[in-house]
N, C-alpha and C positions, 0 to 999 in steps of 0.2 A: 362833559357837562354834568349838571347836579342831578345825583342820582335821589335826592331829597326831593327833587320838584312832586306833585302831586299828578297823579297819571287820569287824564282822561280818559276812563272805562265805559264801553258800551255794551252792557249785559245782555245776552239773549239765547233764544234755543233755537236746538235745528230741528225738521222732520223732516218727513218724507212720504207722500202718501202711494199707493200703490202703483200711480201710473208714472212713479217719476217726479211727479214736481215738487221741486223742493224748497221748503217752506222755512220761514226764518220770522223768531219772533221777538219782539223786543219792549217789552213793558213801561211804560213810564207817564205819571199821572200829574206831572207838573201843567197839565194844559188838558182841558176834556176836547182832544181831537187827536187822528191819528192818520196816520201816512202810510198808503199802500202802494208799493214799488215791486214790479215783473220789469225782470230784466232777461230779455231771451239771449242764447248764444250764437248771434249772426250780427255782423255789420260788413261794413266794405273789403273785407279780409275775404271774405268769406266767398267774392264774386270772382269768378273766369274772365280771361278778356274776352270782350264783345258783351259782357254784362255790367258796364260798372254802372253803379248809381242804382241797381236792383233792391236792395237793402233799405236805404233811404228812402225809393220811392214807394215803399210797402210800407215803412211806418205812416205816410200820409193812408195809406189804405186802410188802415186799423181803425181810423176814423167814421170811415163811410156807411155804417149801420151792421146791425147784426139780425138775428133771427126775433128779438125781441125787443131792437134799438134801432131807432128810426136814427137815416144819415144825418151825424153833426149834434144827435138827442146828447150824446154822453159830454160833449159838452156844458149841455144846459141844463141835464142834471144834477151834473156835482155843480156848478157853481148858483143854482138855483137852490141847492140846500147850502150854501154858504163856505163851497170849499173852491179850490182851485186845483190844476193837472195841465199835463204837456208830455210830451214824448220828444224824446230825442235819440239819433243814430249818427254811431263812428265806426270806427274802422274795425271797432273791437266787440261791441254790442249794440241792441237797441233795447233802450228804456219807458216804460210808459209808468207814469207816477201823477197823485194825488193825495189832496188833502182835505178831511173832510171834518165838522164834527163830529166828538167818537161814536154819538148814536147813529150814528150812518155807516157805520162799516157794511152792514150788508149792501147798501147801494155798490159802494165800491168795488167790494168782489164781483156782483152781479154782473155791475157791469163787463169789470176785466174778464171772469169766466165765460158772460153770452160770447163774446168777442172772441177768444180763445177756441171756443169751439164753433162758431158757426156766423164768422165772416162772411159780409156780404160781397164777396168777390165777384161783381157785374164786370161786364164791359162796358158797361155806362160809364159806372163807378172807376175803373180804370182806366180809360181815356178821359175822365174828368181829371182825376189827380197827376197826369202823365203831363197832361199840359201846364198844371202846375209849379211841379217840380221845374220843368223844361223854362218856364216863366224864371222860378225863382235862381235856377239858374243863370239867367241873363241879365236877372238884377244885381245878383252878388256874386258872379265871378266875371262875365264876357263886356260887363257894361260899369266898372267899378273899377277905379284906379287899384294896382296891384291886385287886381282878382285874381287872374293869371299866373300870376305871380307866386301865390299859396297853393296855384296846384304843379309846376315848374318846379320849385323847389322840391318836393320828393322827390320826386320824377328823377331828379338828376341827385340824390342822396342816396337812393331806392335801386335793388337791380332787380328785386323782386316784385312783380305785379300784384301780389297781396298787399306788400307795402306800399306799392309808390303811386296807386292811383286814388284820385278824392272822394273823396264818400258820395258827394252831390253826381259824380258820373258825367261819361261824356255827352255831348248832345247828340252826338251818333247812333249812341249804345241806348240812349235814351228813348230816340225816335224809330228804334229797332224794336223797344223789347214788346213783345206779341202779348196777348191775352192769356194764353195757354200757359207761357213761361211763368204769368203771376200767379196761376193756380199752382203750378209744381212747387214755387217756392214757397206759397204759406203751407200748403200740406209738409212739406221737407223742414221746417226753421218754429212754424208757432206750433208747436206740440209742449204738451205738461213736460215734457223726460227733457225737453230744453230749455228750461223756462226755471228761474228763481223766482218766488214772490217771498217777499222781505215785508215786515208789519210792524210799525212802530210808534205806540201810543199810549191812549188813555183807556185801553183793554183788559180784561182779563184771558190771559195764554191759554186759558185751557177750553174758555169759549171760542177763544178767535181760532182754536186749530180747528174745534169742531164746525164753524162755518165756513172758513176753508175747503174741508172735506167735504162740506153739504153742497158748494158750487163749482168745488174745482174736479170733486174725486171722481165724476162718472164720465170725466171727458177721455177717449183712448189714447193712448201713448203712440208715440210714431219710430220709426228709424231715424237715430239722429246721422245725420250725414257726417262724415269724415273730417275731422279738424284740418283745416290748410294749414300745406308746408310754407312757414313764415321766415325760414333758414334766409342768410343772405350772405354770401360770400365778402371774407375779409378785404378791405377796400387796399389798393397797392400803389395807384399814383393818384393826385390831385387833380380836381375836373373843375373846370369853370364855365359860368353858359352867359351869355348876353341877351336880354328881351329889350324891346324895345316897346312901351305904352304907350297907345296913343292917347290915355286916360290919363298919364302922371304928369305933374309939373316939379317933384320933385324927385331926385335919384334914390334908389333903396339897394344898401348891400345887404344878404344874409350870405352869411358864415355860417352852414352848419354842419354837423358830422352824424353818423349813426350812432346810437347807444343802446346798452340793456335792456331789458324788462323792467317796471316800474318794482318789484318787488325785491332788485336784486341791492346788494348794498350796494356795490357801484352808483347805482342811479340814484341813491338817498345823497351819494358825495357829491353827484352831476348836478344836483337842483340845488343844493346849497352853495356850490361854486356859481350855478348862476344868480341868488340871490347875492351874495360877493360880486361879482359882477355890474346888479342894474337894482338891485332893493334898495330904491328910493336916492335922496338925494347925496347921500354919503357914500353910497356905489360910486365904482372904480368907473363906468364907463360913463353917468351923472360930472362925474368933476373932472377926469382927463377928458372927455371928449365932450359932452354936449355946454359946462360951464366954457370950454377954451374956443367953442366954438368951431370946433370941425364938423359936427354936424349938428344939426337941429334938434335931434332927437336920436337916443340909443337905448337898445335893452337885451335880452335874452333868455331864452327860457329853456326847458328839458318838458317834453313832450312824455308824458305817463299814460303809458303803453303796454298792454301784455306782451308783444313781440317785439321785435326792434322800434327804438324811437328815434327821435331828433333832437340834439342840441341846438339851440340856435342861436346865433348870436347876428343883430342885426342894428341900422342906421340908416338914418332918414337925415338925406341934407342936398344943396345947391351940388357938389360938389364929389360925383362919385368915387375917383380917386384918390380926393382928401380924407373922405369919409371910412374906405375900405381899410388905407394906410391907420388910420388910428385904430379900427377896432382890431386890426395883425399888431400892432404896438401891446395892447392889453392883454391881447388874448397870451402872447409871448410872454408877459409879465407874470402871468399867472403859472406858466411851463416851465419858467425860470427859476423861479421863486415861490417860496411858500407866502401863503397870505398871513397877514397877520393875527393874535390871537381872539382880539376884539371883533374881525369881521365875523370869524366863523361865528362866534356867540353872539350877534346880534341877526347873522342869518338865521340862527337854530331857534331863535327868542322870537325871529320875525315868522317864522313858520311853524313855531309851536301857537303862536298868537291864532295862525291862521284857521289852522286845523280843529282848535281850542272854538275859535269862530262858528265852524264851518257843522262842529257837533250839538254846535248849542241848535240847530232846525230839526224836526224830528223827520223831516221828506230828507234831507242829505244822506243822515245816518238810515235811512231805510232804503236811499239808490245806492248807499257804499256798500252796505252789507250784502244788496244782491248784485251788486258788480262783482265786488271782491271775491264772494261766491263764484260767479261765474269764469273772471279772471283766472283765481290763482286756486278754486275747490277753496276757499280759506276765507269764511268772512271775517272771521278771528285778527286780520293785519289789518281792522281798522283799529282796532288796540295797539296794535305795535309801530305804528307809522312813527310816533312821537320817538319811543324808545330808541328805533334804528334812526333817526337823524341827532338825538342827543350824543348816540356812539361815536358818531363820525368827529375823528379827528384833522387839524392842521394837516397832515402827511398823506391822511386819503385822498384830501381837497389837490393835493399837490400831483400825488400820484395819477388820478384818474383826468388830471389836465394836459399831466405830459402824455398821456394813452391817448384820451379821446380827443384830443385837439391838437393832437400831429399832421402834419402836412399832408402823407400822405390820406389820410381820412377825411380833409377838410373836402367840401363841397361850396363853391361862391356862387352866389348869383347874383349878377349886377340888373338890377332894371333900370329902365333909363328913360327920361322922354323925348320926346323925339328930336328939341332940339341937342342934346347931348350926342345924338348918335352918329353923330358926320367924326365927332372928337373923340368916340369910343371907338 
């Protein structure tokens, strides 16, 4: 692909202040506001069993007040000076990000630094949030057609318990975890030496480090805990599972396999074969399968992951073994055969489009640069994403279909509703 096109570049620096945190700064005056993104190095990866859903339920806890921030205040602060924030937790970290007018950058720090050091970790505070999660879990996984479902799927792709259990956690593990357990893990995980803050705005770099260091620099550093073994042993025969919902009315197959690292090029060929696959309506699995009508509805995607991910390839229709039979028809087609030279350049065109998208927000490029950071030590590959997918050729696409989507690797899940199940 053209080595002419113009590169989306995201200029910044690094520091590092004494206790560890590390600091990432990113200049840009097209808008007077700016985006402050800590992204700590803990999520669902990071939990034992009889702990999952610990991660998750501690980002609601970063909520609940600080030594100088009344429960639920950091809400009403930034958006009462006109900005907006949220936090989110996966497998691979947890993010807390905002966006503020640029004259507020001190709020912003303030805040994330009271928090950082001096969490209101009650038992009040933790049995309020415990029944929420426990809540929100009954809304979007035990009470939602294919909830289940999304957490099943790893589970049986997965042999390792780092990978294969869901961030949100069980209701067991949930209803287990003690008061005690949530003090050792914010002492253990929200410490400076584990923590990226990413800045990116309408600042000048040489002030915004010195406020940084004015709220971030006198918090103590801690022991960061041991990175989990996310190793997962080469898969050797094919596994299938049956659920039955009493939530669904229609069948769902997924088709998935394990993959690389998001950073590796493999996985650049993975997500491009799957936009060849389900991008839009000229996709392969849009006109053989959902225009002929074997299922209702098809797509697939490549899960971007520091450790093992997921390919998935999946359909929604009346008819489970019509539906399974077509997506093993394509999926073949792709192992067979090289894709043609136009799909690949209109996936690479549809994901430069994206990316291209995704940098024009100054909060994106401020959670990529402290994920990336935290990922791969490299916030630097959000510069190269574009470059390593432009590389990938026709024969990568080809190669990495006949690897990753071999039989034995494949993993099926049929779900089904319940009147299907007498016939399954």
């Amino acid at each position: 692909m053209g080595s002419t096109r113009a590169k989306a570049l995201v200029n910044f620096s690094e520091h590092r202040l004494a206790n560890g945190l590390r600091v990432i700064l990113s200049e840009d005056h097209s808008a007077p506001t700016v985006s402050v993104s800590l992204a700590y190095d803990v999520g669902s990866r990071d939990e034992r069993p009889g702990e999952s859903g610990f991660a998750h339920l501690f980002e609601h806890m970063m909520f609940q007040g600080s030594e100088n921030v009344g429960k639920g205040e950091h809400f009403l602060l930034i958006q009462n000076n006109g900005g907006s924030m949220n936090g989110t937790t996966s497998s691979e970290r947890t993010n807390y990000y905002q966006t503020l007018p640029a004259n507020q950058l001190d709020l912003a720090l303030f805040l994330e630094a009271d928090r950082m050091k001096s969490l209101s970790v009650t038992a009040a505070n933790f049995e309020n949030q415990r029944a929420t999660v426990i809540e929100e879990r009954k809304q979007n996984y035990d009470n939602r057609p294919y909830g289940r479902s999304s957490e099943l799927l790893p589970e049986l792709v997965f042999a390792n318990f780092a990978n294969a259990h869901s961030t949100i956690g069980s209701l067991a593990d949930l209803e287990a975890f003690t008061f005690s357990q949530a003090l050792a893990f914010h002492g253990a995980y929200y410490t400076p030496n584990n923590c990226v803050l990413a800045l990116v705005g309408d600042v000048d770099p040489v002030h915004a480090l010195a406020r940084v260091e004015h709220y971030f620099g006198d918090i103590p550093s801690g022991t960061r805990p041991p990175a989990p073994d996310v190793a997962e042993p080469e898969p050797s025969t094919e596994k299938r599972e049956t659920f039955v919902d009493p939530l669904a009315r229609l069948a769902r197959v997924d088709i998935a396999c394990a993959i690389p690292a998001a950073n590796s090029p493999d996985f650049q060929a993975l997500q491009l074969l799957t936009m060849v696959l389900s991008g839009g309506h000229s996709s392969r699995l849009y006109q053989e399968i959902v225009l002929k009508q074997e299922a209702l509805s098809a797509g697939a995607f490549a899960q971007e992951r520091r450790g093992p991910g997921m390919l998935v390839v999946a359909a929604f229709g009346p008819d489970a073994a019509q539906a399974e039979s077509a997506l093993l028809r394509e999926i073949e087609r792709v192992r067979s055969a090289p894709v043609e030279a136009w799909e690949l350049e209109k996936a690479q065109l549809t994901l430069r489009r994206q990316v291209s998208q995704q940098l024009l927000s100054t909060v994106t490029r401020a959670n990529l640069l402290a994920i990336y950071a935290v990922f791969y030590d490299d916030p630097g590959f959000i510069n190269r994403r574009l470059e390593l997918f432009d590389q990938v050729t026709v024969e990568d696409l080809h190669r990495v279909a006949r690897q990753y989507l071999a039989p034995p690797r494949r993993r099926t899940l049929l779900t089904l509703p319940p009147a299907q199940e007498k016939a399954a």
